[in-house]
DRENMIMAR-166439 format. One record per residue: residue number from 1; residue in three letters; x, y, z of N, C-alpha, C in turn. Coordinates in steps of 0.2 Angstrom, whole numbers, padded with zeros to 4 digits. Example, Ala and Ser with C-alpha at 12.3 -4.5 7.8 and 13.67 -1.06 7.14 Angstrom:
2
<pt><k>1</k><r>ala</r><n_east>0066</n_east><n_north>-0028</n_north><n_up>0039</n_up><ca_east>0062</ca_east><ca_north>-0022</ca_north><ca_up>0039</ca_up><c_east>0066</c_east><c_north>-0016</c_north><c_up>0039</c_up></pt>
<pt><k>2</k><r>ser</r><n_east>0064</n_east><n_north>-0011</n_north><n_up>0035</n_up><ca_east>0068</ca_east><ca_north>-0005</ca_north><ca_up>0036</ca_up><c_east>0064</c_east><c_north>0000</c_north><c_up>0039</c_up></pt>
end
This chain:
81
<pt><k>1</k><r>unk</r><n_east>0065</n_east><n_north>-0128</n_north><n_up>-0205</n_up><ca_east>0059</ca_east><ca_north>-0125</ca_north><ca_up>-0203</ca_up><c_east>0057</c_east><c_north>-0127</c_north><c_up>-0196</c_up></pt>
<pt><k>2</k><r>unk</r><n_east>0058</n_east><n_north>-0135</n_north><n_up>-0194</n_up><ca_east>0058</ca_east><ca_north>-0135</ca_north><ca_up>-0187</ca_up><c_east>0062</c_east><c_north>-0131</c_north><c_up>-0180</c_up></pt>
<pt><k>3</k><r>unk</r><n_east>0069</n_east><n_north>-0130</n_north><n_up>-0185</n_up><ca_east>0073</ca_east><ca_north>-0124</ca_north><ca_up>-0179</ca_up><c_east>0069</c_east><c_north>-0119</c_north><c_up>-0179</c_up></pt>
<pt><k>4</k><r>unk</r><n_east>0066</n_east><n_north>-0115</n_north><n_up>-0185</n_up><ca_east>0063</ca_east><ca_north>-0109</ca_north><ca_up>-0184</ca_up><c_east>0057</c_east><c_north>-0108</c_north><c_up>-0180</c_up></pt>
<pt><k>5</k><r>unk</r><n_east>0056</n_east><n_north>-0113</n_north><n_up>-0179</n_up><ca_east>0047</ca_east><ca_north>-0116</ca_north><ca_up>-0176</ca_up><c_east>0050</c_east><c_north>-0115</c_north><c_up>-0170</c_up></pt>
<pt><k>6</k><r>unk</r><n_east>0056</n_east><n_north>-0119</n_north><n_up>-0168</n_up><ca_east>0057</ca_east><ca_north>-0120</ca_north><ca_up>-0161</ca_up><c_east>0060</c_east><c_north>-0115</c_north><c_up>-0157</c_up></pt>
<pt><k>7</k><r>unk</r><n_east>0063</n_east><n_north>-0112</n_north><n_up>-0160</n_up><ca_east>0064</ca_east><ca_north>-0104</ca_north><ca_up>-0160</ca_up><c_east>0059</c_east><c_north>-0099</c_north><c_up>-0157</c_up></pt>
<pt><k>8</k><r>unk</r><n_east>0054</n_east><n_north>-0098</n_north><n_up>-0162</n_up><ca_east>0049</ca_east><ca_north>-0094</ca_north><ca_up>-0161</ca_up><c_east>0046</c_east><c_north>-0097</c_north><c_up>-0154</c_up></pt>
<pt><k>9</k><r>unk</r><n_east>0046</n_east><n_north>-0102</n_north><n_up>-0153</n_up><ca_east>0041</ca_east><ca_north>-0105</ca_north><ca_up>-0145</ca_up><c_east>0047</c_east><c_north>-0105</c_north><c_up>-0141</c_up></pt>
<pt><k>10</k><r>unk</r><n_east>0053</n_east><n_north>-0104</n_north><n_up>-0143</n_up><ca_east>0056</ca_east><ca_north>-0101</ca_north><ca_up>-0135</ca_up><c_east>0057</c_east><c_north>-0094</c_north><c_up>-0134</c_up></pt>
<pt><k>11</k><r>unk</r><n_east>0056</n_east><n_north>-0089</n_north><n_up>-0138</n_up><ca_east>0054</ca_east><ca_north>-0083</ca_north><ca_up>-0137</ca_up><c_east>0048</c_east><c_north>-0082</c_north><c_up>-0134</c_up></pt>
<pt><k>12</k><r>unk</r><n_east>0043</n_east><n_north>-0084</n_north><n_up>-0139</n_up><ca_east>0036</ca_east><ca_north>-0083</ca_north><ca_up>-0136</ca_up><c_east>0035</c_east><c_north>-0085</c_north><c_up>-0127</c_up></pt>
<pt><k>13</k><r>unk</r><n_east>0039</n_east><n_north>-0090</n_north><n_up>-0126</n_up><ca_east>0038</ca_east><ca_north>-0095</ca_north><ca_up>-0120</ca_up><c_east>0043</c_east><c_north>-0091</c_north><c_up>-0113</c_up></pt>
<pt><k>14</k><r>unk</r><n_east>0050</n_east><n_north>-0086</n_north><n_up>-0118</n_up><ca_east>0052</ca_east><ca_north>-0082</ca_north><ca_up>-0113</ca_up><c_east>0049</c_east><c_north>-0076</c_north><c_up>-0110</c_up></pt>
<pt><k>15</k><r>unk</r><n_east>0043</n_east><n_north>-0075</n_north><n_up>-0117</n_up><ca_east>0039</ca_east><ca_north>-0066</ca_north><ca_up>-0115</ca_up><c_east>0035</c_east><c_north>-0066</c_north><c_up>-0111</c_up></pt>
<pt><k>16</k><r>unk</r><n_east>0032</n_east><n_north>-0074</n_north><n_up>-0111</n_up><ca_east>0025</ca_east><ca_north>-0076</ca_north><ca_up>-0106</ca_up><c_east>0028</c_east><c_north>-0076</c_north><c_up>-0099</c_up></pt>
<pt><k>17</k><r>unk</r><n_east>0036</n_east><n_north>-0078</n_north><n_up>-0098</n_up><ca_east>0038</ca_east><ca_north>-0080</ca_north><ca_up>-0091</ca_up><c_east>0040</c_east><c_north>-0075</c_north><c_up>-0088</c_up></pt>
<pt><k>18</k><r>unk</r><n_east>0042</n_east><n_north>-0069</n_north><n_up>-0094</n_up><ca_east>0046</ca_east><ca_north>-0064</ca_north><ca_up>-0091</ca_up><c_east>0041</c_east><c_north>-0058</c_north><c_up>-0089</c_up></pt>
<pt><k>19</k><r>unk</r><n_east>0036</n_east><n_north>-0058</n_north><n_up>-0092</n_up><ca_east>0030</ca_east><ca_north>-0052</ca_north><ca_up>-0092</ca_up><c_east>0023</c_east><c_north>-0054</c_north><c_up>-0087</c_up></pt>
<pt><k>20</k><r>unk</r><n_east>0024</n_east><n_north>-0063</n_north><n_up>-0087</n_up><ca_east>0017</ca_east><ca_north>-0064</ca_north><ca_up>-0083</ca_up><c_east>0012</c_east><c_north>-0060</c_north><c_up>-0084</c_up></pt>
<pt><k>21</k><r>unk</r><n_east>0008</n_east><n_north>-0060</n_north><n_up>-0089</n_up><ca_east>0004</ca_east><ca_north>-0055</ca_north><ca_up>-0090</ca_up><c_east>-0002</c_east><c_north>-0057</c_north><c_up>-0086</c_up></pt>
<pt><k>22</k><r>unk</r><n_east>-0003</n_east><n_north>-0063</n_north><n_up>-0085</n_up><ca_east>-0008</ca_east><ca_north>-0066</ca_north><ca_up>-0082</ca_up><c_east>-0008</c_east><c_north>-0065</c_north><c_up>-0075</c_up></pt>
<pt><k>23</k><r>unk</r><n_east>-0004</n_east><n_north>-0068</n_north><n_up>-0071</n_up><ca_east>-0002</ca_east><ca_north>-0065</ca_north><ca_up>-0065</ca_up><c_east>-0001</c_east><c_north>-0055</c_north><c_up>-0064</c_up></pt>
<pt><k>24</k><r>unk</r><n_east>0001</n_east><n_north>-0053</n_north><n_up>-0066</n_up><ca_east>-0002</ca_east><ca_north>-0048</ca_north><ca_up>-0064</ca_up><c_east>-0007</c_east><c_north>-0043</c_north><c_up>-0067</c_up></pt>
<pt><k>25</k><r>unk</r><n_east>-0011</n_east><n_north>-0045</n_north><n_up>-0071</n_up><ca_east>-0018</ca_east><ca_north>-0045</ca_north><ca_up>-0071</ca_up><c_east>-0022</c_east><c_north>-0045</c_north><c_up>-0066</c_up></pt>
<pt><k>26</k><r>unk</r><n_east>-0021</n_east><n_north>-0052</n_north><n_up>-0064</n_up><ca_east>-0024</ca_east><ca_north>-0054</ca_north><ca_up>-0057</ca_up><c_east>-0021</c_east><c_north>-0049</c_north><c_up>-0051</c_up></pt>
<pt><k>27</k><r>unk</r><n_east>-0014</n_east><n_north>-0048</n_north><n_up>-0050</n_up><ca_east>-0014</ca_east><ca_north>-0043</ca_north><ca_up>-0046</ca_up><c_east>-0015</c_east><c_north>-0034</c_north><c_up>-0045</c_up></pt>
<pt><k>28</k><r>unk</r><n_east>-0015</n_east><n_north>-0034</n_north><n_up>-0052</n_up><ca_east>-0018</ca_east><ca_north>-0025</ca_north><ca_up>-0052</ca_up><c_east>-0027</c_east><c_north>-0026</c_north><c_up>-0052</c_up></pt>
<pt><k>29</k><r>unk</r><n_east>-0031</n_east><n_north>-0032</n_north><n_up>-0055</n_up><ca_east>-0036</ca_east><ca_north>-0031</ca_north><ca_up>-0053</ca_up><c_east>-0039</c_east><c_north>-0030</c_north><c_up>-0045</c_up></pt>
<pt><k>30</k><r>unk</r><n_east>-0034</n_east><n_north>-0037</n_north><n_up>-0040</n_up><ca_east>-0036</ca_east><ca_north>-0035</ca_north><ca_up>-0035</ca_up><c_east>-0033</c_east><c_north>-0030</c_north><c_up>-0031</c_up></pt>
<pt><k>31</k><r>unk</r><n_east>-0028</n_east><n_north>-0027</n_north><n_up>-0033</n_up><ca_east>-0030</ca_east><ca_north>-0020</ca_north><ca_up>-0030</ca_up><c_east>-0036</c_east><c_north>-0015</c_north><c_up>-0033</c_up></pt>
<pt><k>32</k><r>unk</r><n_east>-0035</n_east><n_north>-0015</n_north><n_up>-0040</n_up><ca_east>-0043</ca_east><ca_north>-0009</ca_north><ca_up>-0041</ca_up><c_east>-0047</c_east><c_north>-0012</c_north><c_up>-0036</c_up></pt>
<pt><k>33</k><r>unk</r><n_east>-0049</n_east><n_north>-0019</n_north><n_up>-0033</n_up><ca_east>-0056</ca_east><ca_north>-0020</ca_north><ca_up>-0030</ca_up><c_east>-0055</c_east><c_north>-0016</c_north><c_up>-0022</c_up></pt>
<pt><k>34</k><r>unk</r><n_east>-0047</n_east><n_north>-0020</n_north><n_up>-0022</n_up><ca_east>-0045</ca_east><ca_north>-0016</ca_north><ca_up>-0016</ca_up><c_east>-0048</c_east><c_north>-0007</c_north><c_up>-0014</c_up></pt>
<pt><k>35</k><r>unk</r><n_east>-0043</n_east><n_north>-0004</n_north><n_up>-0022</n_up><ca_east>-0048</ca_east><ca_north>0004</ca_north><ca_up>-0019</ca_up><c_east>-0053</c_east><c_north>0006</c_north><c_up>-0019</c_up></pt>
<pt><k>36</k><r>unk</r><n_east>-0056</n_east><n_north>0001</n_north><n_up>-0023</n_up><ca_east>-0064</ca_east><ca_north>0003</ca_north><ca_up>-0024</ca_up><c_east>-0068</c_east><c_north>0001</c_north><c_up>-0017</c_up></pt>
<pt><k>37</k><r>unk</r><n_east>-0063</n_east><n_north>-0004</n_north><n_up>-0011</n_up><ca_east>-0066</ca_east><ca_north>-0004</ca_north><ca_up>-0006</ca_up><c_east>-0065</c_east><c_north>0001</c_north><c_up>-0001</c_up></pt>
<pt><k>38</k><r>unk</r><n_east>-0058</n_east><n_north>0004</n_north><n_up>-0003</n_up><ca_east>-0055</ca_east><ca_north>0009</ca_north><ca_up>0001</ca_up><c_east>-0059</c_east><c_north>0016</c_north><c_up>0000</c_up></pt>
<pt><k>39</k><r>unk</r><n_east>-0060</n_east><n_north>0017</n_north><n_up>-0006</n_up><ca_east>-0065</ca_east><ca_north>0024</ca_north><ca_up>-0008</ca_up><c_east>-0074</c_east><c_north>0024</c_north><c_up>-0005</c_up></pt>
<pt><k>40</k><r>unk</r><n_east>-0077</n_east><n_north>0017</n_north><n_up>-0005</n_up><ca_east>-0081</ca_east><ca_north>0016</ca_north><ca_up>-0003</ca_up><c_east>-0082</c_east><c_north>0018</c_north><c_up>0006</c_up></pt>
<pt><k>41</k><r>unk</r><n_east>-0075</n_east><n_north>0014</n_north><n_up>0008</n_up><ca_east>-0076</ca_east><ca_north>0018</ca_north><ca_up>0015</ca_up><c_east>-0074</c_east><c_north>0024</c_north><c_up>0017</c_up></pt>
<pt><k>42</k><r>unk</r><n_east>-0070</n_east><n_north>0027</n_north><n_up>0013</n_up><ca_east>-0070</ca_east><ca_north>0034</ca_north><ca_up>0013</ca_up><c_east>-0076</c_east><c_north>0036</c_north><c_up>0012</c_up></pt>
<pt><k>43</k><r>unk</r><n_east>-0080</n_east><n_north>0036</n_north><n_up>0007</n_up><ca_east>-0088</ca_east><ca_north>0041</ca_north><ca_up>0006</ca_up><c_east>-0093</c_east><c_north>0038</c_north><c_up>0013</c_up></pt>
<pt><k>44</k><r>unk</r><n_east>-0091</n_east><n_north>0030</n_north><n_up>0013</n_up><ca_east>-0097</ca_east><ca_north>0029</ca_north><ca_up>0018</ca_up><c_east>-0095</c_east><c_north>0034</c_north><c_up>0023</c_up></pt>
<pt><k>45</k><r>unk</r><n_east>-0089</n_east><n_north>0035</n_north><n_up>0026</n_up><ca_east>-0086</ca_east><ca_north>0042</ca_north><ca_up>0032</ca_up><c_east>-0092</c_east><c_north>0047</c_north><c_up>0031</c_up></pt>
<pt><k>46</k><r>unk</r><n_east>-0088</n_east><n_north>0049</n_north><n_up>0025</n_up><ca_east>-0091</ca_east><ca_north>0055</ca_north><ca_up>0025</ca_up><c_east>-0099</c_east><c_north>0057</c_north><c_up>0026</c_up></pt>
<pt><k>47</k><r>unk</r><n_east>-0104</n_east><n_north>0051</n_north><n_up>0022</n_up><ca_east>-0109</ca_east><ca_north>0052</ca_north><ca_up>0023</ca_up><c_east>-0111</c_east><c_north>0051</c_north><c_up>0029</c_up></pt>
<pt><k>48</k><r>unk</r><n_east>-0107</n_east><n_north>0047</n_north><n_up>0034</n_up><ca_east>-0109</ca_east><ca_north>0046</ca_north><ca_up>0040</ca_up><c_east>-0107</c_east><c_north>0051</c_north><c_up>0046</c_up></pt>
<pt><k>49</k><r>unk</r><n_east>-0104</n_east><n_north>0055</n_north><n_up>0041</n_up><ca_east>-0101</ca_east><ca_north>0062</ca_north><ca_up>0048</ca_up><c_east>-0097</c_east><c_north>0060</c_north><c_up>0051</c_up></pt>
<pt><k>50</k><r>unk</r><n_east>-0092</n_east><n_north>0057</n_north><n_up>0050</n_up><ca_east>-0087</ca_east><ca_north>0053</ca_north><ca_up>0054</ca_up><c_east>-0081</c_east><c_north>0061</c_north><c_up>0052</c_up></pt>
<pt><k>51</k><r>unk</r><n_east>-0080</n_east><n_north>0063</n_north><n_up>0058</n_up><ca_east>-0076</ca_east><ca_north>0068</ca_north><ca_up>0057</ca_up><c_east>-0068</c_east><c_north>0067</c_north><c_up>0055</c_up></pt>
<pt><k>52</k><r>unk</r><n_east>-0068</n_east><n_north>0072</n_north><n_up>0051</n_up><ca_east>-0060</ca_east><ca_north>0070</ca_north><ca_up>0045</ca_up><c_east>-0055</c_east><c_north>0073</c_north><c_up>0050</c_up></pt>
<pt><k>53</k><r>unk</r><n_east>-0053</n_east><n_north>0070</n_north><n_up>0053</n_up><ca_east>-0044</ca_east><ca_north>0071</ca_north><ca_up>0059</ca_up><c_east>-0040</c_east><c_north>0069</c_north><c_up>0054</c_up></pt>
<pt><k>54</k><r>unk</r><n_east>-0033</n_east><n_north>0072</n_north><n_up>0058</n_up><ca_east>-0027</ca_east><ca_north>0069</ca_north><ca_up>0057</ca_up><c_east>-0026</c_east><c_north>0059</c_north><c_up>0058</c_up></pt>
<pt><k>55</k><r>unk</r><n_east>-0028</n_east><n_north>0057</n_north><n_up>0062</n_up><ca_east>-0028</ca_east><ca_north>0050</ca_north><ca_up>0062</ca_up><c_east>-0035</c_east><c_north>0045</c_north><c_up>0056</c_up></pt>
<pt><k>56</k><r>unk</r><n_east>-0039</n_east><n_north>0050</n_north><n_up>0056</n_up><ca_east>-0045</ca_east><ca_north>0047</ca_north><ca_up>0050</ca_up><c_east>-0037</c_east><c_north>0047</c_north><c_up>0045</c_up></pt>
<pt><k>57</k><r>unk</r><n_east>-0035</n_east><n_north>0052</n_north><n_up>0041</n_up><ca_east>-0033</ca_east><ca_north>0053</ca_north><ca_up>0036</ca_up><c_east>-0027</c_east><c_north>0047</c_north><c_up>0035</c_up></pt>
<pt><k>58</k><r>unk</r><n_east>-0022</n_east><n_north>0048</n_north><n_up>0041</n_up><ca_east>-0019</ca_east><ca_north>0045</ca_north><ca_up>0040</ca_up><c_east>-0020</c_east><c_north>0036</c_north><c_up>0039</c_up></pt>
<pt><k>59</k><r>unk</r><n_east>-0026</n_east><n_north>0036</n_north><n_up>0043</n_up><ca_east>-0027</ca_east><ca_north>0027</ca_north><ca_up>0043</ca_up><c_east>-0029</c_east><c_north>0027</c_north><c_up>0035</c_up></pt>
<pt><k>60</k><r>unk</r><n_east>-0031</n_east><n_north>0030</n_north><n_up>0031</n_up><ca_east>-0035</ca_east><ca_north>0031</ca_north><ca_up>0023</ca_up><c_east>-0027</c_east><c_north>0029</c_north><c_up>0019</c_up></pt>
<pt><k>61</k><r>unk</r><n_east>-0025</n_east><n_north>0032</n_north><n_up>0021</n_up><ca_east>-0017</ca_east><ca_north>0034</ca_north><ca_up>0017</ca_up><c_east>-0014</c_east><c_north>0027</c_north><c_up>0021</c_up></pt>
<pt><k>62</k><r>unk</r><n_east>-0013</n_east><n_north>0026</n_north><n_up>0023</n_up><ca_east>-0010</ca_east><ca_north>0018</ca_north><ca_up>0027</ca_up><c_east>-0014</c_east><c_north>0015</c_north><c_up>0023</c_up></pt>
<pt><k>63</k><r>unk</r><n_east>-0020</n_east><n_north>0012</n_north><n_up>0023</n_up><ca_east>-0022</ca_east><ca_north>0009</ca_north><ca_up>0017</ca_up><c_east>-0019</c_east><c_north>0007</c_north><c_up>0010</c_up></pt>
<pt><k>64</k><r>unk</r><n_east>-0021</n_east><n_north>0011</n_north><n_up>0009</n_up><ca_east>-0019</ca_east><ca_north>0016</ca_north><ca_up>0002</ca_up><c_east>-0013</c_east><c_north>0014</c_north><c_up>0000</c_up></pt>
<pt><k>65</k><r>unk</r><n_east>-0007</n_east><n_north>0015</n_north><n_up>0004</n_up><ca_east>-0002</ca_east><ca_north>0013</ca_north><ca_up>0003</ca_up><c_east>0001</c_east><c_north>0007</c_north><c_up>0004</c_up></pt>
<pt><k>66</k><r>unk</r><n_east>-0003</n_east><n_north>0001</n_north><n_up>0008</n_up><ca_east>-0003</ca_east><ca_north>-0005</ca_north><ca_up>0007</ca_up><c_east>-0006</c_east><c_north>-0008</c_north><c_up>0001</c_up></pt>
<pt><k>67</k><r>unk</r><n_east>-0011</n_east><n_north>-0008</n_north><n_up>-0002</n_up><ca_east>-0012</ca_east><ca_north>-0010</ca_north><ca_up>-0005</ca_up><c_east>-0008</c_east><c_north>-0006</c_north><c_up>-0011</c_up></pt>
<pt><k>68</k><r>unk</r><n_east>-0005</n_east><n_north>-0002</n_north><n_up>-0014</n_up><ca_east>0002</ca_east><ca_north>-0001</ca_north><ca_up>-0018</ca_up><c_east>0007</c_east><c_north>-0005</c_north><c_up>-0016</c_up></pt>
<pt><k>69</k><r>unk</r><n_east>0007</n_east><n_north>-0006</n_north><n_up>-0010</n_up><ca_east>0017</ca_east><ca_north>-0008</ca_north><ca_up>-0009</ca_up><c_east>0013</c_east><c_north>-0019</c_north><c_up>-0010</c_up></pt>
<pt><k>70</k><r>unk</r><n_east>0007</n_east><n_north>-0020</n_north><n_up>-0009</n_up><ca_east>0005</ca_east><ca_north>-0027</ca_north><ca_up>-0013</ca_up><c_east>0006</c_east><c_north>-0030</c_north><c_up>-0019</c_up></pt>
<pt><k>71</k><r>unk</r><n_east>0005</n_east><n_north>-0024</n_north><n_up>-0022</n_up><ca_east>0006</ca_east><ca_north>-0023</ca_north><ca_up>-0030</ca_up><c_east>0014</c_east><c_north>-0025</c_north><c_up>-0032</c_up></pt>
<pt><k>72</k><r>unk</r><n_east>0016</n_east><n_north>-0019</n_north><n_up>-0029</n_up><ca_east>0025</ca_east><ca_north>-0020</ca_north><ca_up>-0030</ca_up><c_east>0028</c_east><c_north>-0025</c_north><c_up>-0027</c_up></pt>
<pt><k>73</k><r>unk</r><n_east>0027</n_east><n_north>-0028</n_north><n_up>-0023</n_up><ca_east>0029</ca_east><ca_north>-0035</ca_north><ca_up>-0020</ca_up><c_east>0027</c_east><c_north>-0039</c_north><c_up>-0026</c_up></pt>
<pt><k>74</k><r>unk</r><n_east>0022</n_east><n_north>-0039</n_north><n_up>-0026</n_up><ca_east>0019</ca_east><ca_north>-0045</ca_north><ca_up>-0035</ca_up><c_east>0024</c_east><c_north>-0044</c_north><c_up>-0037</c_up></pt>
<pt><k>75</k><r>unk</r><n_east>0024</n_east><n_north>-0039</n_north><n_up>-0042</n_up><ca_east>0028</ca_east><ca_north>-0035</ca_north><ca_up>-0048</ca_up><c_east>0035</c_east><c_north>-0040</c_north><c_up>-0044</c_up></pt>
<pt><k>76</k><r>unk</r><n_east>0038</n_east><n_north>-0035</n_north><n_up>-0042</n_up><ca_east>0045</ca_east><ca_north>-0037</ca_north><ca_up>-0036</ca_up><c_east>0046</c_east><c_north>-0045</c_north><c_up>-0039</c_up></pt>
<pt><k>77</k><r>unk</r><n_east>0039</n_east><n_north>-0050</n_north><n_up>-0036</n_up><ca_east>0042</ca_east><ca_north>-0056</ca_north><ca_up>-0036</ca_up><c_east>0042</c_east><c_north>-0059</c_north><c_up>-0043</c_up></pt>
<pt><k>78</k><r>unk</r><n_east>0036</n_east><n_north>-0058</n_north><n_up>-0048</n_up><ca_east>0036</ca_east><ca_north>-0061</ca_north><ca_up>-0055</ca_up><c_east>0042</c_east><c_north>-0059</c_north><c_up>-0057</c_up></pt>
<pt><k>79</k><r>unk</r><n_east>0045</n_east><n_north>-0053</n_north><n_up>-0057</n_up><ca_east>0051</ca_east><ca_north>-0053</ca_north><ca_up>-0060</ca_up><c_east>0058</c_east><c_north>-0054</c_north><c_up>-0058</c_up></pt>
<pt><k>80</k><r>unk</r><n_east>0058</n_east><n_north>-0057</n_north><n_up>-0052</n_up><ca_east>0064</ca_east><ca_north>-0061</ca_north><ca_up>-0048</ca_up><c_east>0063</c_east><c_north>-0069</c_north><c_up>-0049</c_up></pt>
<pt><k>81</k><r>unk</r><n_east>0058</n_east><n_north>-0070</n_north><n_up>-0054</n_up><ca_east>0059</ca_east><ca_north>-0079</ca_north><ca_up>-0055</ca_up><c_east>0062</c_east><c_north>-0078</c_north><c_up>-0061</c_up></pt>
end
C-alpha cells in the first residue's frame, strides 16, 4: 500500500512540475492586465483624436506582440526545467 502511495505522489508531484499550473496562471494573468492596458490606450487615442497612422498602428501591434512573445518565453521557460 505504501508503494502505491508513493507512486501516486510522484506522478501527482511530476504533473505539478511539468504543467506549473501556478506559474502560468500568474503569467497569462499578467498579460490579460497587460491588454487590458493596451486596449485602454488604444480607446483613450481614439477618444482623444489622436490620429490612426501607419506609426500609431504599428507602435499598438509592437505592444501587442511583446506582451505575447512574454507569455511564450514563460511557457518556453516552465517547460525547459
Amino acid at each position: 500500500m505504501a508503494l502505491i502511495i508513493s507512486g501516486c505522489i510522484t506522478v501527482i508531484s511530476a504533473y505539478n512540475t511539468f504543467f506549473d499550473n501556478k506559474g502560468m496562471w500568474i503569467a497569462y494573468n499578467n498579460a490579460l492586465n497587460e491588454i487590458y492596458k493596451l486596449k485602454l490606450e488604444i480607446s483613450f487615442a481614439e477618444k482623444q483624436g489622436v490620429p490612426v497612422d501607419d506609426k500609431t498602428i504599428e507602435s499598438f501591434k509592437n505592444q501587442y506582440q511583446d506582451i505575447l512573445d512574454k507569455v511564450n518565453n514563460k511557457w518556453t521557460e516552465s517547460k525547459s526545467k
